[in-house]
C-alpha positions in Angstrom: 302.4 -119.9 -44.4 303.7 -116.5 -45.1 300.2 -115.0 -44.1 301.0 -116.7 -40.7 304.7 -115.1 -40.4 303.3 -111.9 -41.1 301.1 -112.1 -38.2 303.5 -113.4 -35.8 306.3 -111.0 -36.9 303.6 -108.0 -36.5 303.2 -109.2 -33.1 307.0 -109.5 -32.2 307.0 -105.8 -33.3 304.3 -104.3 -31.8 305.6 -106.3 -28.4 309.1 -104.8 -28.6 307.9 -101.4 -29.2 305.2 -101.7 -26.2 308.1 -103.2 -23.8 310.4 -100.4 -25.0 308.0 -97.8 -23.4 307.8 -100.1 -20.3 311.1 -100.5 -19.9 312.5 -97.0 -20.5 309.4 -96.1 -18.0 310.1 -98.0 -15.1 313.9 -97.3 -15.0 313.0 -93.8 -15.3 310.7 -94.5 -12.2 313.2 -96.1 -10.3 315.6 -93.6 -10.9 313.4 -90.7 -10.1 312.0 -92.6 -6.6 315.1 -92.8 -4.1 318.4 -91.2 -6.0 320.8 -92.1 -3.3 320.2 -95.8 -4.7 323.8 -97.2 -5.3 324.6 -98.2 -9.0 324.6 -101.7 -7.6 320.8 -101.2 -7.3 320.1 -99.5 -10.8 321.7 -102.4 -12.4 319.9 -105.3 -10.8 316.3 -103.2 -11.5 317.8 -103.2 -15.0 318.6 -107.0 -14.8 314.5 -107.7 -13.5 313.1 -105.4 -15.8 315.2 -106.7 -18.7 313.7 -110.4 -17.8 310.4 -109.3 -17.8 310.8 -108.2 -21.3 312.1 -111.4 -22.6 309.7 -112.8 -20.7 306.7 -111.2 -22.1 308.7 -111.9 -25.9 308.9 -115.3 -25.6 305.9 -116.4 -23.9 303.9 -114.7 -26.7 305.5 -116.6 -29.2 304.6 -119.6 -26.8 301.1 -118.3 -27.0 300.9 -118.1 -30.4 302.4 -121.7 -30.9 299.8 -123.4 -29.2 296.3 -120.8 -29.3 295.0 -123.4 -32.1 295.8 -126.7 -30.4 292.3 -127.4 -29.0 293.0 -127.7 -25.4 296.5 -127.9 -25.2 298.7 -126.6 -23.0 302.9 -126.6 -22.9 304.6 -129.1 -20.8 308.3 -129.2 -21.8 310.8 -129.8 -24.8 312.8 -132.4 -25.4 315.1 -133.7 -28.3 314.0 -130.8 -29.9 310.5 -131.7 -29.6 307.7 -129.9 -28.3 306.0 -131.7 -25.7 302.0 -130.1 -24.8 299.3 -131.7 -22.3 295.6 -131.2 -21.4 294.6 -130.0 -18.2 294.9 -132.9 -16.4 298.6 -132.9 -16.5 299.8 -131.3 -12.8 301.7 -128.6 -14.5 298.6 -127.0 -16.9 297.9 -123.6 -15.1 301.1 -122.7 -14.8 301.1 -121.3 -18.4 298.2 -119.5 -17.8 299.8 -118.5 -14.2 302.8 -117.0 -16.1 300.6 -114.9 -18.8 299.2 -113.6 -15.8 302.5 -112.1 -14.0 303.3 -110.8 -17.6 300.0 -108.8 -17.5 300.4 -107.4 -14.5 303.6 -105.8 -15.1 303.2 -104.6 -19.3 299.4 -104.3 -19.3 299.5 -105.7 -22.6 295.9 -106.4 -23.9 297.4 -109.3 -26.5 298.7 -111.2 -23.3 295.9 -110.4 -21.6 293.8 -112.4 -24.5 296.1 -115.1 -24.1 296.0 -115.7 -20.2 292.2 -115.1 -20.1 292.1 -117.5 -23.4 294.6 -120.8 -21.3 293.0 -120.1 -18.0 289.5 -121.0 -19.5 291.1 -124.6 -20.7 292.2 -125.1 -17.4 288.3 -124.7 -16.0 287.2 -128.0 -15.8 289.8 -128.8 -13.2 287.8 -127.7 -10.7 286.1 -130.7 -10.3 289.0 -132.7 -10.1 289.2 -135.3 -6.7 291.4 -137.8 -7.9 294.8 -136.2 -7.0 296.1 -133.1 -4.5 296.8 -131.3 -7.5 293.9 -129.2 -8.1 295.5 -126.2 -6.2 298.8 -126.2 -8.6 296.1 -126.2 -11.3 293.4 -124.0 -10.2 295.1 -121.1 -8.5 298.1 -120.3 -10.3 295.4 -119.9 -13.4 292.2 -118.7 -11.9 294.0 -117.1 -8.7 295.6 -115.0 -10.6 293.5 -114.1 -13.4 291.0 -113.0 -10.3 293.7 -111.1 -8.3 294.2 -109.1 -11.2 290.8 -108.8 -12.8 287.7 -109.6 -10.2 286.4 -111.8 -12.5 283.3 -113.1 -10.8 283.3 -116.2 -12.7 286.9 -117.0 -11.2 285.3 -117.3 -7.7 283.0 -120.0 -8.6 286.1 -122.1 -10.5 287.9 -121.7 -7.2 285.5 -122.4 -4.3 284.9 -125.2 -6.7 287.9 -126.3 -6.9 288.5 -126.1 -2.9 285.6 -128.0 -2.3 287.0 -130.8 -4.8 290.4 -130.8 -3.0 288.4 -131.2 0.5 287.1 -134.3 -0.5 290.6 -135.6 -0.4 291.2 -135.0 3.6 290.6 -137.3 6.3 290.3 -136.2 9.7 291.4 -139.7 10.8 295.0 -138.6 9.3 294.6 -135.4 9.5 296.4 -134.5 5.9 295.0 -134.2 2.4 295.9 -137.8 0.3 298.1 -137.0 -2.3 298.4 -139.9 -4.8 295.5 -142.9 -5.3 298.4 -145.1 -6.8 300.7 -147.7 -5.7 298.7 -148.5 -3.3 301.0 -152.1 -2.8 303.4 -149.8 -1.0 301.6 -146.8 0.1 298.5 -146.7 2.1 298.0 -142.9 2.3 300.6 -141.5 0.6 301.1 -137.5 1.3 304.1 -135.7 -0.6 306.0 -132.3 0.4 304.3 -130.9 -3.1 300.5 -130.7 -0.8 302.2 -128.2 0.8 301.3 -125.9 -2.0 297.8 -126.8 -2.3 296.8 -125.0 1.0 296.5 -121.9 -0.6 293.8 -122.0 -2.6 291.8 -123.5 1.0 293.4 -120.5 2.8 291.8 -118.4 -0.2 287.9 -120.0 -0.1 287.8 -119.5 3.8 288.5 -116.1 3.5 285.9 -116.0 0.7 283.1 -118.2 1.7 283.2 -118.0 5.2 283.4 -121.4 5.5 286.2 -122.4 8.6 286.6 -125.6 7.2 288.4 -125.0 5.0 291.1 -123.5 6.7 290.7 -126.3 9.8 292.0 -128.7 7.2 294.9 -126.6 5.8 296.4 -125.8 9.1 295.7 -129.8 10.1 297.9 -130.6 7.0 300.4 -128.3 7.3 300.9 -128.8 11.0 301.1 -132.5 10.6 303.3 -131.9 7.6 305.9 -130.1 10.1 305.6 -132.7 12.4 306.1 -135.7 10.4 307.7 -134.8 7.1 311.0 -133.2 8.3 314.0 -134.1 9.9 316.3 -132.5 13.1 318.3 -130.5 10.2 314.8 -129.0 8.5 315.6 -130.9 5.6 312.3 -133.2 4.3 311.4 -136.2 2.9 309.6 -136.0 -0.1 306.7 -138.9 0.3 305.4 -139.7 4.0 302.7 -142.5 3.9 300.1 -142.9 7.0 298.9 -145.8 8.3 294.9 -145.3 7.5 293.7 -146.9 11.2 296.4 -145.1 13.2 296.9 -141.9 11.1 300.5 -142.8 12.2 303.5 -142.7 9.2 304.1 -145.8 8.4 307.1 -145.1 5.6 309.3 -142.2 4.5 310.6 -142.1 1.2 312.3 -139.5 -1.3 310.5 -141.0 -4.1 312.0 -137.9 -6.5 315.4 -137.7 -5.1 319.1 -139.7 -4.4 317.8 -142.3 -1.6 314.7 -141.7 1.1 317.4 -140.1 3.4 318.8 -137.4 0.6 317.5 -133.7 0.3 315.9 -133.6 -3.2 316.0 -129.9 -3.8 312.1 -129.3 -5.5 311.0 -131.3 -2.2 312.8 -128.7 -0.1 312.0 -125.5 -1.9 308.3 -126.5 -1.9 308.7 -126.6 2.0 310.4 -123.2 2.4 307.7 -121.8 0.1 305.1 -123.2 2.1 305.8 -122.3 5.1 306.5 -118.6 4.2 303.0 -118.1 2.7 301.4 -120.3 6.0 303.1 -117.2 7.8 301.3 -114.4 5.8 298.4 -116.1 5.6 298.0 -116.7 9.1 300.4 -114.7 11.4 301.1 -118.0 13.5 305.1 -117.3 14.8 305.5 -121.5 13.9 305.2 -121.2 10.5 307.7 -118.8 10.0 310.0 -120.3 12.1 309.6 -123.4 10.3 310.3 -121.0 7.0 313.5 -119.6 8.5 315.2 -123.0 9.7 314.3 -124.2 6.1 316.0 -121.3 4.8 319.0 -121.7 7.0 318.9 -125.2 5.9 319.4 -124.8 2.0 321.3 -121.5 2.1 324.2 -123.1 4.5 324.1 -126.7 2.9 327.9 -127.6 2.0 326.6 -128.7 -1.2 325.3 -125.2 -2.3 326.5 -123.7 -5.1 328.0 -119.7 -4.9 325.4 -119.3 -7.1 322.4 -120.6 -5.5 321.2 -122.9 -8.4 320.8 -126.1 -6.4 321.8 -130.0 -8.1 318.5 -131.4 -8.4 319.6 -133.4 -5.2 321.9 -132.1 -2.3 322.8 -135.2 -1.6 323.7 -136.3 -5.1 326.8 -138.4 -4.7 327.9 -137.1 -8.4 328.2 -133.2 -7.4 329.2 -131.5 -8.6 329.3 -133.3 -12.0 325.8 -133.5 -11.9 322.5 -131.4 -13.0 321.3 -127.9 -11.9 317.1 -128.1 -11.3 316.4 -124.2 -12.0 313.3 -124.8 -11.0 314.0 -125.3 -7.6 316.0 -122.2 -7.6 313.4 -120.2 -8.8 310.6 -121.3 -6.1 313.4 -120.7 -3.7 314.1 -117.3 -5.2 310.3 -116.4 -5.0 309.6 -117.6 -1.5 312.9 -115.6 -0.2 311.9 -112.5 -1.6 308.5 -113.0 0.7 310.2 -114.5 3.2 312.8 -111.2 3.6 309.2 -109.0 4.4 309.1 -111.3 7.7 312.7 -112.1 8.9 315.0 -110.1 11.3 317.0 -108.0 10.0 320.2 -109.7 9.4 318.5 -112.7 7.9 316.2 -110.4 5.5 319.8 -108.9 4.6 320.9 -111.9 3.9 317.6 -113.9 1.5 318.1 -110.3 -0.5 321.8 -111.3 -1.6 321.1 -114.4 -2.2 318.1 -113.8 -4.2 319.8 -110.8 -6.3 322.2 -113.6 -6.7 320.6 -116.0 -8.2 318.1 -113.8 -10.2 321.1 -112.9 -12.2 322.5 -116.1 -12.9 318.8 -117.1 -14.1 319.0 -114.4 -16.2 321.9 -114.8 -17.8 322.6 -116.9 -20.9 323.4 -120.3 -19.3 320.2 -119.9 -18.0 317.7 -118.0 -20.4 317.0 -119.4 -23.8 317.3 -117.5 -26.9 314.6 -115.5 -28.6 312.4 -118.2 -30.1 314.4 -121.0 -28.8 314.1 -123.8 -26.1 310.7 -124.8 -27.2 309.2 -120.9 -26.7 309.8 -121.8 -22.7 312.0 -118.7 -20.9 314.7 -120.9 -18.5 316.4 -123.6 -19.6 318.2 -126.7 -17.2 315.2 -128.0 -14.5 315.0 -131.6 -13.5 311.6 -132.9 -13.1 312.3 -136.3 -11.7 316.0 -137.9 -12.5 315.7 -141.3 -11.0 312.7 -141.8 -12.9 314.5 -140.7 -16.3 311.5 -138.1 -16.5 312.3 -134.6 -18.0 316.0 -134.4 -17.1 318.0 -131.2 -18.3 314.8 -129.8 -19.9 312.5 -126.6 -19.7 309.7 -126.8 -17.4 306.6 -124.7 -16.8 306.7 -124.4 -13.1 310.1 -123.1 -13.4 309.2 -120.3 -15.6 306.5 -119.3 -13.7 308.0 -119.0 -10.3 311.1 -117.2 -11.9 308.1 -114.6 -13.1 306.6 -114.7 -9.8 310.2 -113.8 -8.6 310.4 -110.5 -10.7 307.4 -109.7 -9.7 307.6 -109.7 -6.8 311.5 -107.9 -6.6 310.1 -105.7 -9.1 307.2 -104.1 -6.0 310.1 -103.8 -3.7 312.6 -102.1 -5.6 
């Protein structure tokens, strides 16, 4: 046992000492780049780079936690439990997604063990068909451990894994199936979520060549668009097809207040969505689509001043209700993209709120103590509250789209 302090300890230490260096050398970078920066400025790069740190800090300790647990992966804690997966859970690469975005802004080889070391338990995903999931699982890990490395081997795991998700299309329907269960109630059930998915099928056209794949992305996220929102942008969170007619058949919010509420994941994982549809593509729909969903959850009445949406909009309990920081931080991360594409006055306007709730996240009602809340960075997300399912707990997703978040700010600074 004390052996095993020792070591951990060591590593605390060498990590505060290598984040000291990167911190005192990017605020020195920022500060030599554009001087007529307002203090304003200075602080909030202080505030990202700051995060990072205790980022990089507390996901090592996370790292170390679970690098013997054959297989395992973090999923949440609860009651002061830890609470680990396999891969087949939905949420196992975003671990290895978040070890990524740590790498790429410290350079630190012992992370760099560590992402390369839970990416690899993630591998055998790739030949999952049974659920949409695949793309959650396979390109937060893989996709980025290959944008930042070229690791040859990554390609195969992902044009793998996008053939595996193909299998899950029908052209009848024109959308990728999303769940194989229930199947009293839904016949092909497709759920906001899928949205995600089409990245890694954007990615393996590009690659391979292959057209396909990218016929079937646009196919779903067209007929997403069409079928899956409402006159306000806001969406539904399950549509089901009819399998003869292709035509919906039910719309539920199976997540959120009632089938008619805005259940606030749902709605960030449209906004995201769409914004990366845009880059990916160029097609002016898309980002329109972005914008009006933007519009949507930045001018909702029930919107907090500081951005940290209740886990539904339409909860009638608001605001004596929960916060779901993880659908602040997917909605933090796609605005910051989304700002590269918008007018002027609306780019103006995703910043603030974006600076805006990056600091709230960052504060302490938001980020755990050193060692604390199960290793996991941001405390409060709500994974599903009318199923009783990780309410008020840490969540992976959330962590890793906060760090996608600073990332990303931290480029644009």
């Amino acid at each position: 046992m004390k052996k095993k302090t020792f070591s951990l300890s060591k590593t605390i230490v060498v990590t505060l000492s290598r984040s000291l260096i990167w911190f005192i050398a990017s605020f020195a970078l920022i500060a030599c780049t554009n001087t007529s920066k307002t203090s304003d400025n200075y602080a909030f790069a202080s505030t990202i780079n700051s995060a990072l740190i205790f980022a990089e800090k507390q996901s090592l300790l996370m790292a170390e936690k679970y690098k013997d647990q054959e297989g395992k992966l973090p999923q949440t804690y609860a009651n002061g439990n830890d609470v680990s997966s396999d891969s087949r859970w939905w949420c196992s690469g975003f671990f290895p997604g978040s070890l990524w975005y740590i790498y790429e802004n410290s350079l630190n080889p012992d992370v760099l063990k560590y992402a390369q070391l839970y990416t690899d338990r993630i591998e055998r995903e790739k030949y999952t068909t049974d659920n949409h999931d695949v793309g959650f699982m396979i390109y937060c890990s893989f996709g980025n451990g290959y944008r930042l490395t070229k690791n040859r081997h990554y390609e195969e795991v992902m044009l793998t894994a996008a053939k595996s998700l193909s299998t899950r299309y029908r052209p009848k329907v024109g959308l990728i199936r999303s769940w194989d269960h229930n199947t009293e109630q839904w016949q092909y059930p497709v759920i906001i979520d899928n949205i995600m998915n089409l990245e890694l099928l954007l990615w393996a056209a590009e690659y391979s060549g292959d057209t396909s794949f990218k016929a079937i992305a646009l196919s779903h996220a067209d007929k997403t668009m069409q079928h899956h929102f409402r006159p306000d942008y806001s969406s539904y969170h399950v549509v089901s097809y009819d399998t003869i007619t292709g035509i919906p058949h039910l719309r539920q919010t199976h997540q959120g207040f009632s089938d008619e509420s805005s259940w606030s994941r749902g709605q960030a994982w449209g906004l995201y969505g769409y914004t990366y549809l845009y880059r990916e593509t160029k097609n002016e729909r898309y980002l329109q689509q972005a914008v009006e969903i933007a519009n949507y959850l930045i001018n909702h009445p029930n919107m907090p001043e500081d951005y940290i949406p209740y886990w539904d909009y339409n909860s009638p309990d608001i605001p004596d209700t929960y916060r779901d920081v993880s659908a602040a931080a997917i909605m933090a991360s796609a605005l910051v993209e989304l700002s590269e594409y918008a007018e002027k006055d609306r780019a103006q306007k995703y910043r603030q709120v974006v600076e805006t709730q990056i600091k709230t996240l960052a504060s302490s009602t938001y980020t755990a103590n050193l060692g604390e809340n199960g290793c996991f960075i941001l405390k409060h997300s709500v994974g599903a509250y009318p199923l009783k399912s990780e309410v008020d707990v840490p969540l992976t997703y959330a962590d890793y789209y906060y760090l996608e978040a600073l990332t990303r700010l931290k480029k644009r600074i």
